[in-house]
C-alpha positions as CSV (number, residue, x, y, z in Angstrom):
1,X,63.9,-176.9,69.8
2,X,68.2,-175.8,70.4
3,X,68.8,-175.5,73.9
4,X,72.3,-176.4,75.5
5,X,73.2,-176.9,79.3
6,X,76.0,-177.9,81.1
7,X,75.5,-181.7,79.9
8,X,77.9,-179.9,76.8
9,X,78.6,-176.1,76.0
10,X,76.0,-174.4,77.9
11,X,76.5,-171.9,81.2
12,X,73.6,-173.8,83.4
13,X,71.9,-177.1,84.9
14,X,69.3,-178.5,83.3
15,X,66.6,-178.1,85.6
16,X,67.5,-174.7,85.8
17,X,67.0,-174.4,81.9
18,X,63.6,-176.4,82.0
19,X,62.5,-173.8,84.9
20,X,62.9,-170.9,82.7
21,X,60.8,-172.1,79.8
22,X,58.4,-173.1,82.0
23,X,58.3,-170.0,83.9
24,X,58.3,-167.7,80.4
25,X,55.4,-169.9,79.2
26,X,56.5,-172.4,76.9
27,X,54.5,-175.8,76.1
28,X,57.6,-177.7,75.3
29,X,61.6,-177.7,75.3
30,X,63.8,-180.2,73.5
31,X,67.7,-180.3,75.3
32,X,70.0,-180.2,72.4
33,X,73.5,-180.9,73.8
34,X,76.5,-181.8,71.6
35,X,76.5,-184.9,70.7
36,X,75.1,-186.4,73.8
37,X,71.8,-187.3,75.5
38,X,71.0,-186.6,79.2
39,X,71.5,-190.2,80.1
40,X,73.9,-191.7,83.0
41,X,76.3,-190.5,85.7
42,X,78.1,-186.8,84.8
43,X,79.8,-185.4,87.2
44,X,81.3,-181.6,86.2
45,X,83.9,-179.5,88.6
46,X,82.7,-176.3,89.5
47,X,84.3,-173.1,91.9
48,X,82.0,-173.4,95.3
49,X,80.8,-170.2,94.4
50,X,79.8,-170.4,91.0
51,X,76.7,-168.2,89.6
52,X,75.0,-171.0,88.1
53,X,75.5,-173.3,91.2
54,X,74.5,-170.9,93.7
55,X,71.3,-170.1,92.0
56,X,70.8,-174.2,91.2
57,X,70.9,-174.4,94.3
58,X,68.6,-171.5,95.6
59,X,65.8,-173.0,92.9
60,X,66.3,-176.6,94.0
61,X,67.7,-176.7,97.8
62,X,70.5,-178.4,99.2
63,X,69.2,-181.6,99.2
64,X,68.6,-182.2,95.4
65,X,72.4,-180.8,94.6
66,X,74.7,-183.9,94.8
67,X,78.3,-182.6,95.4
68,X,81.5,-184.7,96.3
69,X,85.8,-182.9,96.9
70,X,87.2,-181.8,93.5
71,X,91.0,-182.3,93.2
72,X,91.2,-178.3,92.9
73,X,90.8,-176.1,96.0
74,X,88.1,-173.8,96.4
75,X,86.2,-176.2,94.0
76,X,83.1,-178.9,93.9
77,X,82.0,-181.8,92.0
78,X,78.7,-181.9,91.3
79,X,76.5,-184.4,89.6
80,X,74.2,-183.5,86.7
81,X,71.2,-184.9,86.6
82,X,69.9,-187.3,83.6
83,X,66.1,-186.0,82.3
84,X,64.5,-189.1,83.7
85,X,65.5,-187.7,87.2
86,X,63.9,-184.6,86.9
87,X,61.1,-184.8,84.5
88,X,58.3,-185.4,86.8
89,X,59.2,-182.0,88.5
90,X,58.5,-179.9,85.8
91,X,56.1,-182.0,83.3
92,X,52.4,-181.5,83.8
93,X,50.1,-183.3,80.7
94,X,48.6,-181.0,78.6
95,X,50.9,-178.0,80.0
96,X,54.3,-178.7,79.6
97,X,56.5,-181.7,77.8
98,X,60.2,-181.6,77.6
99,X,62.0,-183.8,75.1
100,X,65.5,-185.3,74.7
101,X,66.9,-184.2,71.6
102,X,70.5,-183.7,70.1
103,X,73.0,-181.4,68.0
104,X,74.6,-184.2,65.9
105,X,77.5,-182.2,65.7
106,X,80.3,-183.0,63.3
107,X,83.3,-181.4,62.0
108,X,83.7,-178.1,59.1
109,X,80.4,-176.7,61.3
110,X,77.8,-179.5,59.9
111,X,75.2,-179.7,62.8
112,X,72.0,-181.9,62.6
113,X,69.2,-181.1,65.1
114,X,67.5,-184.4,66.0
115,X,64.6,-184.8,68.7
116,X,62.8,-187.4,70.8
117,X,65.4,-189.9,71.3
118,X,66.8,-192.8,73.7
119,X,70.3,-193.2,72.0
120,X,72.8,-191.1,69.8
121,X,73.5,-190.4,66.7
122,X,76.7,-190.5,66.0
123,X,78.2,-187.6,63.6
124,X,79.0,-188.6,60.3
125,X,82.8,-187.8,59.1
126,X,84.2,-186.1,56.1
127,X,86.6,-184.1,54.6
128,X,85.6,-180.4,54.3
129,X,84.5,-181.3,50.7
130,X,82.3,-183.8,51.7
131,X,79.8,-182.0,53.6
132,X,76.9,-182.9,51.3
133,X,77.5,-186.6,52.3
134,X,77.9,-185.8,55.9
135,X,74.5,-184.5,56.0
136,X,73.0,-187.1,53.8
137,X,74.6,-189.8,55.7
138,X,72.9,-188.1,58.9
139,X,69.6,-188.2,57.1
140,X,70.1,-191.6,56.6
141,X,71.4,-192.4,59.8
142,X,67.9,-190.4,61.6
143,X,65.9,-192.2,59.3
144,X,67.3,-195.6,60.1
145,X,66.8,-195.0,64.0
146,X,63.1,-193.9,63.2
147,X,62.3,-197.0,61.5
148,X,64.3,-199.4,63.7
149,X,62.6,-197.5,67.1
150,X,59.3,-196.2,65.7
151,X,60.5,-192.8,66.9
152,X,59.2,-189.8,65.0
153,X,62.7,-187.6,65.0
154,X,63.4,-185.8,61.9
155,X,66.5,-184.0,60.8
156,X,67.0,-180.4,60.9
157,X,70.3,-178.5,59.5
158,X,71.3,-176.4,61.9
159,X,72.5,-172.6,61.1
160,X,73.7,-172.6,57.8
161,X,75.9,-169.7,57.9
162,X,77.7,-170.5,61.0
163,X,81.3,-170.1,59.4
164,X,79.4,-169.8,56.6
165,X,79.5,-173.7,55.9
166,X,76.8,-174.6,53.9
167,X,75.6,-173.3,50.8
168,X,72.5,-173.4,49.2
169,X,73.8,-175.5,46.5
170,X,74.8,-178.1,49.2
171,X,71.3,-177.8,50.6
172,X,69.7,-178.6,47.2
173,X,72.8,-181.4,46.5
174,X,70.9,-183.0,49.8
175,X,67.9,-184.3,48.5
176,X,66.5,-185.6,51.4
177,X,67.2,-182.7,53.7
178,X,63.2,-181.1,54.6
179,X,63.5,-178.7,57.8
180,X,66.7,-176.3,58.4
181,X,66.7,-173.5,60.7
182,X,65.9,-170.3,59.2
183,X,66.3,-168.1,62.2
184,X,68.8,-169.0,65.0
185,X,69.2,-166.8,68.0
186,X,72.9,-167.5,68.6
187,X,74.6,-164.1,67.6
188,X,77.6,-165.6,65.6
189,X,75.3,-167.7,63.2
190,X,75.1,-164.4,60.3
191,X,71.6,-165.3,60.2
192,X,71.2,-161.9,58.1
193,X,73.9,-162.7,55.7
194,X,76.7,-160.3,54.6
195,X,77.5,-157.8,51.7
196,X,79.0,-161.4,49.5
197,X,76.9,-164.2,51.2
198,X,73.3,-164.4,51.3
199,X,70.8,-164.4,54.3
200,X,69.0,-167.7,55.4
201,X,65.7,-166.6,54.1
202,X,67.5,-166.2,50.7
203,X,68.7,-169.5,51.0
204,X,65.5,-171.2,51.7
205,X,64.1,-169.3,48.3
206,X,67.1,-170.9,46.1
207,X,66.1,-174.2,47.9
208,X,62.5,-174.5,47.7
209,X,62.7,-172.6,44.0
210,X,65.3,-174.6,42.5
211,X,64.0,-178.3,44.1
212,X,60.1,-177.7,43.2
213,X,61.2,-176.5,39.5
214,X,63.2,-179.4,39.0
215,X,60.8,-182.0,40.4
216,X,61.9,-182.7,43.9
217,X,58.4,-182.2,45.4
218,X,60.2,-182.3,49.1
219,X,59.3,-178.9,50.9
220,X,62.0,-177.1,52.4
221,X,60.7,-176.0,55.8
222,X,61.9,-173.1,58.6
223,X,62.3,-173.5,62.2
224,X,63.4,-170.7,64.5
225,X,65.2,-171.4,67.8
226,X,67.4,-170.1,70.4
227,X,70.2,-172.3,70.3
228,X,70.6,-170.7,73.6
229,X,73.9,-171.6,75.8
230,X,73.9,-168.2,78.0
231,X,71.1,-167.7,81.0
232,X,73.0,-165.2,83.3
233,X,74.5,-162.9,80.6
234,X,74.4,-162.0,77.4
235,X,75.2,-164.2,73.9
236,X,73.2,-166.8,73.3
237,X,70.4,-166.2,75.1
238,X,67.0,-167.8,75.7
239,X,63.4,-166.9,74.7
240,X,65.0,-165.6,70.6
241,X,62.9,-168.0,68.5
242,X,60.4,-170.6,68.5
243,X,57.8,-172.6,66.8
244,X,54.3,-172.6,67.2
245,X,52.5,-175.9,66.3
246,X,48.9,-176.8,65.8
247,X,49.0,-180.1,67.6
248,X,46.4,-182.1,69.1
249,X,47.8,-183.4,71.9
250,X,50.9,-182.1,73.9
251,X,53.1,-185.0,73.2
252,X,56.3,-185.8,71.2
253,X,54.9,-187.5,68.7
254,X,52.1,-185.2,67.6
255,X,54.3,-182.1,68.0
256,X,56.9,-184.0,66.0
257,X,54.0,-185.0,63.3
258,X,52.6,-181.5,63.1
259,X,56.1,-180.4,62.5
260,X,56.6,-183.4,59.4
261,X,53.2,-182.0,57.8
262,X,54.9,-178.5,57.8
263,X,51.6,-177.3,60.3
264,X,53.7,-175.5,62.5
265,X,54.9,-171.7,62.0
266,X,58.4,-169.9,63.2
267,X,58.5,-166.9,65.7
268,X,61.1,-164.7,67.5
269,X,58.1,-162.5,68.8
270,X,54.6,-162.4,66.5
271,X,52.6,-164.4,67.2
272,X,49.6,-165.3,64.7
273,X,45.7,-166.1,65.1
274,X,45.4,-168.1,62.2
275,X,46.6,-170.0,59.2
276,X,44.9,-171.4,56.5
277,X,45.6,-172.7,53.4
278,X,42.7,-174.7,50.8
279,X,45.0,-175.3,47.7
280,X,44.4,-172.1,46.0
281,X,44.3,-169.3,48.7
282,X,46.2,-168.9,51.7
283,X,45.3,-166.9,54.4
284,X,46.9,-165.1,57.4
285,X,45.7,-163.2,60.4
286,X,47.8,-161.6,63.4
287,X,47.1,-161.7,66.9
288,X,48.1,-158.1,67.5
289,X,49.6,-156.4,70.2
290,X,48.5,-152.7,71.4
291,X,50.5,-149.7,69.5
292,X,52.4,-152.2,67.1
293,X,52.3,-152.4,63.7
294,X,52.8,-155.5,60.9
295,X,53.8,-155.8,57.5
296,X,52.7,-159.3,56.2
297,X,54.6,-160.4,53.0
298,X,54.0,-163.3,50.4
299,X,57.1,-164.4,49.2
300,X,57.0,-166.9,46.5
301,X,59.1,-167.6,43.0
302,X,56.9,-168.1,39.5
303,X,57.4,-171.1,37.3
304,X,59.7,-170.3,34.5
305,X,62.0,-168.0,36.7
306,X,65.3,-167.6,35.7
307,X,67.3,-170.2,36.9
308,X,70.7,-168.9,35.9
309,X,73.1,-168.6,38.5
310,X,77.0,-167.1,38.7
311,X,79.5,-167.1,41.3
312,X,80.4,-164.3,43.7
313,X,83.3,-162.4,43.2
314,X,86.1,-160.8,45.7
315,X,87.2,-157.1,45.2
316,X,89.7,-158.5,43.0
317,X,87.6,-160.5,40.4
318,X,88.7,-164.1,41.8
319,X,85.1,-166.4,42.8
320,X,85.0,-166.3,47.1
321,X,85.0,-170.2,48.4
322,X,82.2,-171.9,49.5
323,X,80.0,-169.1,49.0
324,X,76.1,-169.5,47.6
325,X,76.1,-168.6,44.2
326,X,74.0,-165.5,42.9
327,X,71.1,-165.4,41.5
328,X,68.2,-163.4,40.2
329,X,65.6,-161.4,41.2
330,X,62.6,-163.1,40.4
331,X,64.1,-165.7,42.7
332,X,62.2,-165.7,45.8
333,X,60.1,-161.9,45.1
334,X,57.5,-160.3,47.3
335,X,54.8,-161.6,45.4
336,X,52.3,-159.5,47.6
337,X,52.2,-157.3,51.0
338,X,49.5,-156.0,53.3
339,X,49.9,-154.1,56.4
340,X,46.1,-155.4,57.9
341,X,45.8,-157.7,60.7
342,X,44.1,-160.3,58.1
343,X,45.3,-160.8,54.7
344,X,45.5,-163.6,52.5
345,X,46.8,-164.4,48.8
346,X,44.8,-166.0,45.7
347,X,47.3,-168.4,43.5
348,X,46.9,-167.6,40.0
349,X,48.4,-170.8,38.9
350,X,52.1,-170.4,38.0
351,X,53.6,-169.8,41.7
352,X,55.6,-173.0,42.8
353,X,55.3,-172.3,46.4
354,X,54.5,-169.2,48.3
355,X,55.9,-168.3,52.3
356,X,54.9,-165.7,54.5
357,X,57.1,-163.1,56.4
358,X,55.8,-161.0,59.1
359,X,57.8,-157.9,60.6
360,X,56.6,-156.3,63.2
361,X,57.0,-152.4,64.6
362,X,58.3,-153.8,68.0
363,X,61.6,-155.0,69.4
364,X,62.8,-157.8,69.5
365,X,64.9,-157.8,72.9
366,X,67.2,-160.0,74.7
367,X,65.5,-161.7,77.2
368,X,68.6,-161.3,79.9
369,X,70.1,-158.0,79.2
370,X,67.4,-156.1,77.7
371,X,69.4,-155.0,74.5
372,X,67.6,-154.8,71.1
373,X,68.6,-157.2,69.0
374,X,66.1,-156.6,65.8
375,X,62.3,-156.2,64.8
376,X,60.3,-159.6,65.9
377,X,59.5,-161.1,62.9
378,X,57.0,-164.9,62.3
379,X,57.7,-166.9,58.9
380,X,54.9,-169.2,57.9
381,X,56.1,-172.1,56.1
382,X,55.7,-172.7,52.3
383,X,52.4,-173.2,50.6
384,X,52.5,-175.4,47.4
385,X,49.2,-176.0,45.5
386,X,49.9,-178.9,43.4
387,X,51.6,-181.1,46.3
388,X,48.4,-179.8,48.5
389,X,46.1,-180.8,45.7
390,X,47.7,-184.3,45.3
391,X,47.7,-185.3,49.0
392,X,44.2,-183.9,49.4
């Protein structure tokens, strides 16, 4: 759902990047680029001997790689391709979709993942005090496009702690804001936090705790993703997070729908059997891998927590800047934790929402290089009885 290619920031062609996922087994892969879609004539200069181009074209022969003189010597023009032009190579129905999608990215790090569009969106501008109305006007902006095109893309807030730009407090401030990335691959995001600021999951418990207490019944929900813009070295790599959907059909619109519903979990590596949820129980069981081990958590905050917050403080006693504020422990608490393959948890009544966190025993690796970059982990997205009662 965050993939970059040459079209912006990213180290490879398009094609190349739709081959991979294909070839590691993925249903479906969204292009992401920076504020652009992969739509009309790009041409991009390039050495003659450039990794990425000699293996593009190895993959795709000479005859697919349009090339023309670059002013520089010892250098090539070559044109990218739009998706329309190379769709039909790779898409098979019921096997594998790609969709267009976008980083709406704007200035002080505010990034908006949007998918399954025609057009762009253009970033919203602000002052690096207006960040809560940058996003809200990009909500607004997403949710104008749907209704004028019928298009099911829905906004998701993009890493964050990248700079550490967005605070839970701006998350809540955005009322409308419903999906955010809770685990990006890229390995400058500070996805795990830091000694003052908190981690992402953290941040999703102040959201979801804070919002359901105070009667904003919209669930905040977790994506993982790659965000991958390296393919022949290490960095941001591909194959670091995903989501797995229960969908129908492979198409944009029902992966998109599933996805609005919150019927879809997160991954960077476990992968899970089953879900279920009736209103008052929800239920989990692994798919497990020989040799490895699981700890399944249920994560959830208790009506009548204590919503007192106070600012974090520098060595010095002065409050740190644009820094999520802290709060307490009955904030976001393992509720429950089983290490069986199958486990589930009973609501007994007071719990405003409960998520579940898998770790498992094996490595999580960089698909490129082979390094170990964590444990691989799934996050199942949050379960709210009296919203589940209501729309049932």
């Amino acid at each position: 759902m965050h993939t970059h290619t040459f079209w912006s920031d990213g180290d490879d062609f398009p094609e190349s990047v739709a081959k991979w996922y294909k070839d590691h087994g993925y249903d479906f892969l969204a292009f992401t680029d920076h504020n652009v879609i992969l739509e009309g004539e790009r041409w991009r200069s390039f050495p003659e001997e450039h990794q990425a181009l000699v293996k593009y074209t190895e993959l795709f022969g000479e005859d697919w790689v349009e090339t023309r003189p670059a002013d520089e010597e010892g250098h090539v023009q070559v044109k990218l391709k739009p998706l329309d032009a190379f769709r039909d190579r790779f898409e098979e129905p019921g096997e594998f979709l790609l969709m267009m999608g976008n980083e709406i990215t704007a200035r002080h790090a505010v990034h908006m993942l949007a998918h399954h569009q025609n057009e762009v969106i253009p970033p919203a501008e602000g002052s690096v005090d207006e960040k809560v109305a940058m996003i809200q006007k990009t909500i607004e902006r997403l949710e104008r496009y749907r209704q004028r095109t019928g298009r099911k893309t829905h906004p998701v807030l993009a890493h964050p702690n990248f700079h550490w730009a967005i605070t839970a407090e701006m998350m809540l401030k955005a009322k409308d804001l419903r999906f955010f990335e809770v685990y990006n691959g890229h390995p400058a995001v500070n996805n795990e936090g830091s000694e003052i600021r908190p981690d992402t999951e953290r941040i999703w418990d102040i959201v979801l705790s804070k919002r359901l207490a105070n009667g904003n019944d919209n669930i905040l929900y977790g994506l993982a993703t790659d965000d991958a813009h390296n393919y022949h070295s290490g960095g941001a790599t591909p194959g670091r997070g995903w989501v797995m959907v229960r969908s129908e059909e492979l198409t944009p619109d029902n992966i998109l729908d599933a996805i609005n519903r919150g019927d879809f979990y997160a991954s960077s590596g476990v992968t899970l059997k089953e879900i279920h949820f009736d209103g008052e129980r929800l239920e989990v069981e692994i798919k497990p891998e020989d040799g490895v081990e699981y700890t399944t958590e249920y994560i959830g905050t208790r009506a009548g927590f204590d919503a007192g917050s106070k600012p974090r403080l520098d060595e010095s006693g002065e409050e740190i800047p644009n820094t999520t504020r802290a709060y307490g422990k009955d904030l976001g608490e393992v509720l429950a934790s089983s290490t069986d393959l199958k486990s589930s948890y009973s609501f007994s009544g007071d719990e405003l929402y409960v998520r579940v966190r898998i770790t498992s025993s094996k490595d999580q690796k960089d698909r490129i290089t082979g390094e170990v970059i964590g444990k691989q982990r799934a996050w199942v997205q949050p379960a709210v009885p009296e919203i589940t009662k209501a729309y049932r």
